[in-house]
Backbone atoms as SQL, in Angstrom:
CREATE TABLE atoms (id INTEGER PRIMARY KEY, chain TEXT, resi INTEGER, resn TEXT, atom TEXT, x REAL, y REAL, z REAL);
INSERT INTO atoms VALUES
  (1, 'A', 1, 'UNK', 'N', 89.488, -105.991, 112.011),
  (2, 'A', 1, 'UNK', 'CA', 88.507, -105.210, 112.733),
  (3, 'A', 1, 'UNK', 'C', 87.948, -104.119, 111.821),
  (4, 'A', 2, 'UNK', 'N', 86.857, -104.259, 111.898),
  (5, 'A', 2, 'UNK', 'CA', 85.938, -103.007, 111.313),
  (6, 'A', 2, 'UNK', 'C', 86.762, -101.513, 111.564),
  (7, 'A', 3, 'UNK', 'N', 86.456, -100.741, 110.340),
  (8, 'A', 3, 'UNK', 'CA', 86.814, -99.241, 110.652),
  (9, 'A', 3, 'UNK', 'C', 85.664, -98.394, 110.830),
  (10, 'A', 4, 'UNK', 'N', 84.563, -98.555, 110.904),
  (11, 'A', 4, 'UNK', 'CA', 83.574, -97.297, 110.789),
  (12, 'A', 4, 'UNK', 'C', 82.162, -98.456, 111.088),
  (13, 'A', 5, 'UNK', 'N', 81.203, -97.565, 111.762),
  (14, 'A', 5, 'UNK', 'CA', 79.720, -98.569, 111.124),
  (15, 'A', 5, 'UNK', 'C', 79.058, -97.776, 110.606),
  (16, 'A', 6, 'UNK', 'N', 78.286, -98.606, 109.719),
  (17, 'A', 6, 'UNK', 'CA', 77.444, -98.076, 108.499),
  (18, 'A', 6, 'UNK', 'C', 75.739, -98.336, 109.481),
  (19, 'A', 7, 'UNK', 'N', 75.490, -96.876, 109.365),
  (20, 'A', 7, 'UNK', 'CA', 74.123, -96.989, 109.474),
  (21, 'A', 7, 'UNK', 'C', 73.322, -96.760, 108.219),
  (22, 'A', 8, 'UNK', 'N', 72.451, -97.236, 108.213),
  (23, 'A', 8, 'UNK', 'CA', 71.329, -97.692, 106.727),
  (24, 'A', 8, 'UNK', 'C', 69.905, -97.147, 107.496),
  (25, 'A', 9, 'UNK', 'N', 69.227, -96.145, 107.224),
  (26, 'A', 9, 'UNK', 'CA', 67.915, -95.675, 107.195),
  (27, 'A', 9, 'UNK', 'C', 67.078, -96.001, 106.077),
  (28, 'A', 10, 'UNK', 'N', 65.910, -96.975, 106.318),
  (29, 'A', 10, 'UNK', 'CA', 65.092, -97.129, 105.231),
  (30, 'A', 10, 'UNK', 'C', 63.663, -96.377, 105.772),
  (31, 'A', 11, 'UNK', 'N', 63.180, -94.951, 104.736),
  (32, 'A', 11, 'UNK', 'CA', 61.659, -94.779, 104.541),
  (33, 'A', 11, 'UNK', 'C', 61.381, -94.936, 103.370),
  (34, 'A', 12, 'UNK', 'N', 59.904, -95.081, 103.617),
  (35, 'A', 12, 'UNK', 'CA', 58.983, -95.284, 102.522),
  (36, 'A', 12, 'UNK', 'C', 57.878, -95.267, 102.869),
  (37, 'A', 13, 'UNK', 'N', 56.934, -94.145, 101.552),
  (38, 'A', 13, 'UNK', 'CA', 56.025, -93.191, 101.790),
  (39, 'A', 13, 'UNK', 'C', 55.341, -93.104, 100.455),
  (40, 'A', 14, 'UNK', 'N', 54.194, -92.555, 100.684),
  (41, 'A', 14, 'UNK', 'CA', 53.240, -92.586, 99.603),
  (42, 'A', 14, 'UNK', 'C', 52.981, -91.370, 99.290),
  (43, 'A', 15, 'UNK', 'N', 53.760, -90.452, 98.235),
  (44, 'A', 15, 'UNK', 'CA', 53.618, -88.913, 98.134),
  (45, 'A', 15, 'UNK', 'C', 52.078, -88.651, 97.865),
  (46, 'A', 16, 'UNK', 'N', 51.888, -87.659, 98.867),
  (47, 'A', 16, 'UNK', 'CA', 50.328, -86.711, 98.344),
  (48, 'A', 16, 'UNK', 'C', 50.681, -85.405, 97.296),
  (49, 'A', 17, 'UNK', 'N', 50.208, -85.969, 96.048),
  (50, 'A', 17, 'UNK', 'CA', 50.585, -85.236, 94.421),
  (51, 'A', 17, 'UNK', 'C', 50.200, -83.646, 95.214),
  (52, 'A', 18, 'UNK', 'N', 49.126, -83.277, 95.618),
  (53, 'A', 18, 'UNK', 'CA', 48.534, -81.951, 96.427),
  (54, 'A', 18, 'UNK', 'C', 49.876, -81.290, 97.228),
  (55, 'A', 19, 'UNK', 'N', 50.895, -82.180, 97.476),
  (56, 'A', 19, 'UNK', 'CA', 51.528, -81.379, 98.571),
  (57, 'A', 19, 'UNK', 'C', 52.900, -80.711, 97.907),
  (58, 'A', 20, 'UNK', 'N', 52.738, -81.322, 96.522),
  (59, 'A', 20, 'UNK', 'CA', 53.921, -80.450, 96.216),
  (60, 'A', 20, 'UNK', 'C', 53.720, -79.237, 95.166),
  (61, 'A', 21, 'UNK', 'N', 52.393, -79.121, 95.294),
  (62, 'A', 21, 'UNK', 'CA', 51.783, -77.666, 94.784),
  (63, 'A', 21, 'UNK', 'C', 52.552, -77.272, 93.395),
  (64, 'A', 22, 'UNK', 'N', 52.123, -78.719, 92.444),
  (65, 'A', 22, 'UNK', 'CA', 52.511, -78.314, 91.150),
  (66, 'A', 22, 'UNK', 'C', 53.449, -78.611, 90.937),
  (67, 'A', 23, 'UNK', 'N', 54.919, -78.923, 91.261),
  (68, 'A', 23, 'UNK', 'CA', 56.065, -78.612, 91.100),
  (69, 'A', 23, 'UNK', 'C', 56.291, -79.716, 90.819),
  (70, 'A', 24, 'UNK', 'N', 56.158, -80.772, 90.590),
  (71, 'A', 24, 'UNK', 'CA', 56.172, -82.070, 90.718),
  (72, 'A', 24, 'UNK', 'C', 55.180, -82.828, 89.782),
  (73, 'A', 25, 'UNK', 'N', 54.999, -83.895, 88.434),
  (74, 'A', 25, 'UNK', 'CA', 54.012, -84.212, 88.007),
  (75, 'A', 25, 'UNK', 'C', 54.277, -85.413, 88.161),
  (76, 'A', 26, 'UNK', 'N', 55.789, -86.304, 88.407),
  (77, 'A', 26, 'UNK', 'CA', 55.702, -87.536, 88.543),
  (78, 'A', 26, 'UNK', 'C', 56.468, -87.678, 89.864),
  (79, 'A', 27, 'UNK', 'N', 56.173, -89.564, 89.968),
  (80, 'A', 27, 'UNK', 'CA', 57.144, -90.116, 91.035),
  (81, 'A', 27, 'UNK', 'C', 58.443, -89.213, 91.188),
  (82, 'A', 28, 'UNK', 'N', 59.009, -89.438, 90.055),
  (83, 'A', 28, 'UNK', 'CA', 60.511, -89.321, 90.380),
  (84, 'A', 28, 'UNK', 'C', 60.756, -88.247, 90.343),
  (85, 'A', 29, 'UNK', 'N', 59.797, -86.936, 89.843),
  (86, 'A', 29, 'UNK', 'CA', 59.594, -85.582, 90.260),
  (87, 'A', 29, 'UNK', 'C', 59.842, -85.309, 91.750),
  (88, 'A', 30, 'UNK', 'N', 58.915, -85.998, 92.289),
  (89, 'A', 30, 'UNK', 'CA', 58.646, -85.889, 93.622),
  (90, 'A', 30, 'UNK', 'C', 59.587, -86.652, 94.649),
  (91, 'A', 31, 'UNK', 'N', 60.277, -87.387, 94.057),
  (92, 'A', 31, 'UNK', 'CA', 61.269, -87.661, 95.056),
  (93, 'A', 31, 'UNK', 'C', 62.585, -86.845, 95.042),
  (94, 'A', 32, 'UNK', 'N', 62.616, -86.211, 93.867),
  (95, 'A', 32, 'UNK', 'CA', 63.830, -85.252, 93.889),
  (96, 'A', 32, 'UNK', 'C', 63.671, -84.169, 94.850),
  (97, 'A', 33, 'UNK', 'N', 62.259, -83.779, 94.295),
  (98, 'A', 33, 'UNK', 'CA', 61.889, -82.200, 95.249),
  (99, 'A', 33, 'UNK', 'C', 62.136, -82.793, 96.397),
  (100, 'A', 34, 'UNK', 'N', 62.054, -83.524, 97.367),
  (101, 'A', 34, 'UNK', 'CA', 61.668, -84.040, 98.767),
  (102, 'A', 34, 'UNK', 'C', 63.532, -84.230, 99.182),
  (103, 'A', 35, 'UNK', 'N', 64.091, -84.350, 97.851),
  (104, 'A', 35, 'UNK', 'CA', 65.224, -84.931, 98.537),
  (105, 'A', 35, 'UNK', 'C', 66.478, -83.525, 98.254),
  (106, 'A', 36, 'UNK', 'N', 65.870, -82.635, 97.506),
  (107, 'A', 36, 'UNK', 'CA', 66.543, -81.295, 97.572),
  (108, 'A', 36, 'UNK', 'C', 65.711, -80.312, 98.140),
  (109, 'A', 37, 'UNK', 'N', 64.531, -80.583, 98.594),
  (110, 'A', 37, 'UNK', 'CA', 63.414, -79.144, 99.664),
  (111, 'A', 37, 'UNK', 'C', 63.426, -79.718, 100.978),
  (112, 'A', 38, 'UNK', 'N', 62.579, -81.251, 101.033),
  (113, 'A', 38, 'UNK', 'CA', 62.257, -82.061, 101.920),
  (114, 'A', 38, 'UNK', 'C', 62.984, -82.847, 102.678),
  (115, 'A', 39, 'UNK', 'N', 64.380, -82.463, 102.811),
  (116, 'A', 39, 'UNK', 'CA', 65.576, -83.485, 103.294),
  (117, 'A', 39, 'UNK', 'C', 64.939, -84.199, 104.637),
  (118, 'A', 40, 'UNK', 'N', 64.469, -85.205, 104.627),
  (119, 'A', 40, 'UNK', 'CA', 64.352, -85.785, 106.158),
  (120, 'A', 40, 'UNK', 'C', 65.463, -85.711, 107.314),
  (121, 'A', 41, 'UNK', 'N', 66.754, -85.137, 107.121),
  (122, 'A', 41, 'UNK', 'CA', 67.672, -84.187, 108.003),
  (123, 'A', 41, 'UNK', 'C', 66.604, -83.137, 108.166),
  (124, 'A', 42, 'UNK', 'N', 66.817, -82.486, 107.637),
  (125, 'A', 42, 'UNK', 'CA', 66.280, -80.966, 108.084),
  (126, 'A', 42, 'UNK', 'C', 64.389, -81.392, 108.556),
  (127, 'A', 43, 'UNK', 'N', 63.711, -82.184, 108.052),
  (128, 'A', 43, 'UNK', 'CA', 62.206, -82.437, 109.086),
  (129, 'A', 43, 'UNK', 'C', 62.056, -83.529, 109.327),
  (130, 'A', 44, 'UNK', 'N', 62.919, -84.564, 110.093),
  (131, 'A', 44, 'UNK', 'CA', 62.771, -85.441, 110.665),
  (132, 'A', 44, 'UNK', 'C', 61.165, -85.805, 111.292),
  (133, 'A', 45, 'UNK', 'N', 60.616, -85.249, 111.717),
  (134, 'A', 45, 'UNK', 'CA', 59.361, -85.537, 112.217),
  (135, 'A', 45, 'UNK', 'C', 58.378, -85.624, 110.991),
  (136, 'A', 46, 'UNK', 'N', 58.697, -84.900, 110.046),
  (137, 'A', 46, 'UNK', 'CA', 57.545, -85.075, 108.711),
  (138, 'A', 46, 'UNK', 'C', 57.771, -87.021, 108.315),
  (139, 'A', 47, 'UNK', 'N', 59.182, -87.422, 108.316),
  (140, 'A', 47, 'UNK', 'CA', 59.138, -88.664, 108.324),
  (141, 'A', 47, 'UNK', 'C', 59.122, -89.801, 109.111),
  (142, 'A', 48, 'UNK', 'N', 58.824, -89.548, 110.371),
  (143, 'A', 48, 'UNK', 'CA', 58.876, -90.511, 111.570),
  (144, 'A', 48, 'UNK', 'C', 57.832, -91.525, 111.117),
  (145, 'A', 49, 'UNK', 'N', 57.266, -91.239, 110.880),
  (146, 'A', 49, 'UNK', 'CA', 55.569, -92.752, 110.555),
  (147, 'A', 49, 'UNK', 'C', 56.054, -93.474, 109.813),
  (148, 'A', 50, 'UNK', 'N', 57.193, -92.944, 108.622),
  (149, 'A', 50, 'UNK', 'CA', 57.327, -94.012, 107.591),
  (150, 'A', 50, 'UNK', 'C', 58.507, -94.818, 107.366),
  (151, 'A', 51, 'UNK', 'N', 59.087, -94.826, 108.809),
  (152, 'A', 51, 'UNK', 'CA', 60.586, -95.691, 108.472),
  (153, 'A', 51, 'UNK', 'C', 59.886, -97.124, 108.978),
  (154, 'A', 52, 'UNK', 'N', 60.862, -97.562, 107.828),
  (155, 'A', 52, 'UNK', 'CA', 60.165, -99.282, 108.059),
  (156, 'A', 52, 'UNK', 'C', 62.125, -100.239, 108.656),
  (157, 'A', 53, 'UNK', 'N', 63.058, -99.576, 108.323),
  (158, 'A', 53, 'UNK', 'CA', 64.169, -100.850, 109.124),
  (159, 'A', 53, 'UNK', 'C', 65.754, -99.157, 109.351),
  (160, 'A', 54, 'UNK', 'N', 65.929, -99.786, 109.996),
  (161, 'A', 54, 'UNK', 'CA', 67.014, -99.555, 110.531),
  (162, 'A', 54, 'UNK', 'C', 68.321, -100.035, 110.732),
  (163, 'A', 55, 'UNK', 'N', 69.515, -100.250, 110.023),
  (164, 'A', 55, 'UNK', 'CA', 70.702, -101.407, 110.105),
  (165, 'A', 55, 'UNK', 'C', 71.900, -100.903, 110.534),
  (166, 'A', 56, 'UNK', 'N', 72.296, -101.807, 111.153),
  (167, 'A', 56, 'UNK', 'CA', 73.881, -101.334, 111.514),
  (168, 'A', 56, 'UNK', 'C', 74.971, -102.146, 111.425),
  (169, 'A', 57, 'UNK', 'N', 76.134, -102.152, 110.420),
  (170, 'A', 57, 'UNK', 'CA', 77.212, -103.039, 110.124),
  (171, 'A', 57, 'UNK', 'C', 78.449, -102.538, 110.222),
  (172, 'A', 58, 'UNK', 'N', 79.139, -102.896, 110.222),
  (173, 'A', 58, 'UNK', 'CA', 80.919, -102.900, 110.786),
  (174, 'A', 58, 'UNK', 'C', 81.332, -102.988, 109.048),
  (175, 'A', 59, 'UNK', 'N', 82.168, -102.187, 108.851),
  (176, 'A', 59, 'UNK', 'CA', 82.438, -101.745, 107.675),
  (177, 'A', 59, 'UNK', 'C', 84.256, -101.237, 107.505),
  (178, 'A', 60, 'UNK', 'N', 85.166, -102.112, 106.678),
  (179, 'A', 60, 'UNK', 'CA', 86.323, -101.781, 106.759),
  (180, 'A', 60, 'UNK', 'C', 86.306, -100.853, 105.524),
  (181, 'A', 61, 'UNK', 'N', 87.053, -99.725, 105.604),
  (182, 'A', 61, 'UNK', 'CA', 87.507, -98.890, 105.080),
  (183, 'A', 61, 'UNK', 'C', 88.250, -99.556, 103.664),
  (184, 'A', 62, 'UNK', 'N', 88.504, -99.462, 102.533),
  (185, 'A', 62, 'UNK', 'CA', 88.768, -100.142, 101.178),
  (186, 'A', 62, 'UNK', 'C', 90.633, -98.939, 101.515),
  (187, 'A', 63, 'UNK', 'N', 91.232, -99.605, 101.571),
  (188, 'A', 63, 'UNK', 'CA', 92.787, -99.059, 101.180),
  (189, 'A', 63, 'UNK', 'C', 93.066, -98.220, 99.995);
């Protein structure tokens, strides 16, 4: 029997370069800032449009 379930949140989004007011010049700029300023915990609603799946699996704990 499973010990825990694993939920899996997938977004994906098309950064507007304008919104990170400089701080940011690339992709992977901009996904850091978003993921240490922009936590989709803390503004869930800034990311609601862009979740595309949702999963849920039964997951045993490794001994």
């Amino acid at each position: 029997m499973a010990d825990i379930i694993r939920v899996t949140v997938v977004f994906e989004y098309e950064p507007i370069a304008e919104n990170y007011g400089g701080h940011a010049h690339s992709l992977e700029a901009m996904a850091k800032l978003d993921e240490d300023v922009n936590n989709w915990v803390d503004y869930p609603d800034a990311y609601e449009d862009d979740l595309v799946s949702v999963t849920y699996e039964a997951v045993s704990r490794a001994a």
